[in-house]
C-alpha positions, 0 to 999 in steps of 0.5 A: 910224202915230200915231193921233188923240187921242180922249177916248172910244174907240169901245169905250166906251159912250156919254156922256150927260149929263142932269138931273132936278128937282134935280141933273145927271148924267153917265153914262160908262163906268168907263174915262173915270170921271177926266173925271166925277170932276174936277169939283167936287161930284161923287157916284156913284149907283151906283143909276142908274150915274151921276155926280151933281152939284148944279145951280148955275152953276158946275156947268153950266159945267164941265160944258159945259167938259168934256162938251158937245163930244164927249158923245153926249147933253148934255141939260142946261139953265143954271140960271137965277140967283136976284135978289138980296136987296132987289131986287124984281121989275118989277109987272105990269099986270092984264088985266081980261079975262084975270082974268075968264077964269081966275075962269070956268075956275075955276068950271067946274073946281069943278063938275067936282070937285064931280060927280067927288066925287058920282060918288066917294060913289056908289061908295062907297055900292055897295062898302058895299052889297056888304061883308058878302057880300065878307067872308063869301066871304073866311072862306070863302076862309080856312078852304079855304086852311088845309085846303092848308097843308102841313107844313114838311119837316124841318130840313136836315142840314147834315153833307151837302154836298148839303143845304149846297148846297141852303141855299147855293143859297137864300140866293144867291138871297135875296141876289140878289133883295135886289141888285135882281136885279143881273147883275153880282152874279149873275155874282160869286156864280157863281163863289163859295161863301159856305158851302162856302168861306166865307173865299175868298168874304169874301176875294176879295169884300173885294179886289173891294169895294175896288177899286171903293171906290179908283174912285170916290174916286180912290184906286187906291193898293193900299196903301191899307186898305179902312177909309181908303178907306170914311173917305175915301168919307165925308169926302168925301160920295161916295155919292148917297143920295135923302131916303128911300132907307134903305140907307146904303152907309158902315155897311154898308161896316163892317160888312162890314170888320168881318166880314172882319177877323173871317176874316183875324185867326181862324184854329183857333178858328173854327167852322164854325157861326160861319163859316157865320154870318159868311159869310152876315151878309156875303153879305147885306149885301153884297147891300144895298150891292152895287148902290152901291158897284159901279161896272163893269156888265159884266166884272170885270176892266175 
């Protein structure tokens, strides 16, 4: 019995779609990733697990091509377009009244600032009068706290795979933090050894890397090398990045090739301290890049 056409199975998790101050986003699940990536313009921001575009008229109508008639949430609003050069808005008419209602809330809200700056330097005048109490408690407070320091056990003795796991297990979880706390990334590291099996760790992880990479440029070719895929992801600015934010997924993405091609073209001279090293320098820059660049939330193999 043939079955009706439907473009977002009930398995999958909702489709929404939304704007913020500055762009639109859409948020779909991996499998249904080729309707978001169709449209022109489109960035993954792997912080908020969507799709990002700008937000012009062109955008908002293939948006609303594509989504509007089966999106469990479409909450986005058409731009509105800009007056040409040279031409000028209509004049408007004064309303003398209406000047002078907003001259008296005007001086109402200076008054109100003014007694809020009083309130302000009256609290300040208080702190003040307590600052030397304050600090002689913090020196106290200080020369208790130097009394409890205790001292730093020995260095660990890393030719005893306990002490290794026990090293291992902190930096995992240094790593975990610096992912945000990612399930996703807890569950990989779960099944990895980043000192006990350094290469299988770089190895497997690179594969996975890259297949996301392949999503979200759309590029699945297995032919395709890690380092075409991150030029590719470059040229064609597929990576949201806010102003400030300072983690930039492309220069991590090399240097965590790099690394890897350092395990895969070394073999009897590598040591293990060298090993060790490497492994780590990838297990946290992979931490820094993991949440922007791994597009599946649940399993691995969706």
């Amino acid at each position: 019995m043939s079955m009706p056409f439907n473009t977002k199975p009930d398995n999958l998790a909702p489709i929404e779609v939304f704007e913020d101050e500055t762009h639109f986003l859409v948020r779909i699940h991996p499998e249904n990733r080729d309707r978001a990536k169709k449209i022109v313009g489109r960035q993954w921001d792997g912080d908020r697990k969507a799709w990002v575009y700008p937000k012009d008229v062109f955008t908002y109508e293939a948006l609303a091509e594509e989504f509007q008639k089966d999106a469990d949430k479409f909450d986005i609003q058409r731009p509105k377009t800009k007056r040409p050069d040279g031409i000028k808005p209509p004049l408007q008419e004064y309303n003398d009244e209406f000047e002078e209602e907003i001259l008296e809330e005007s001086h109402d809200k200076i008054h109100s600032d003014l007694d809020g700056i009083r309130v302000m330097l009256e609290s300040l005048r208080d702190v003040a009068s307590h600052q030397s109490r304050t600090l002689e408690e913090l020196r106290e407070t200080q020369k208790e706290a130097r009394k409890t320091v205790q001292v730093l056990p020995d260095a660990l003795d890393l030719t005893k795979q306990k002490e290794i796991e026990l090293l291992e297990n902190a930096l995992v979880m240094i790593a975990y933090y610096t992912a945000n706390k990612q399930k996703s990334f807890y569950d990989w590291m779960s099944k990895h050894a980043p000192l006990d099996r350094p290469r299988d760790f770089v190895s497997e992880t690179h594969e996975f890397l890259k297949e996301q990479l392949g999503k979200i440029t759309g590029d699945e070719n297995p032919d395709t090398d890690f380092r075409s895929l991150i030029r590719k992801a470059e040229n064609e600015d597929c990576f949201y990045s806010a102003k400030f934010d300072p983690i930039k997924p492309i220069p991590i993405l090399n240097n965590l090739n790099a690394i890897r091609n350092r395990f895969h073209h070394t073999r009897g001279d590598f040591s293990q301290w060298e090993k060790w090293s490497r492994s780590i320098l990838y297990l946290m820059n992979l931490a820094l890049v993991w949440s922007k660049v791994v597009i599946e939330v649940d399993n691995f193999d969706v």
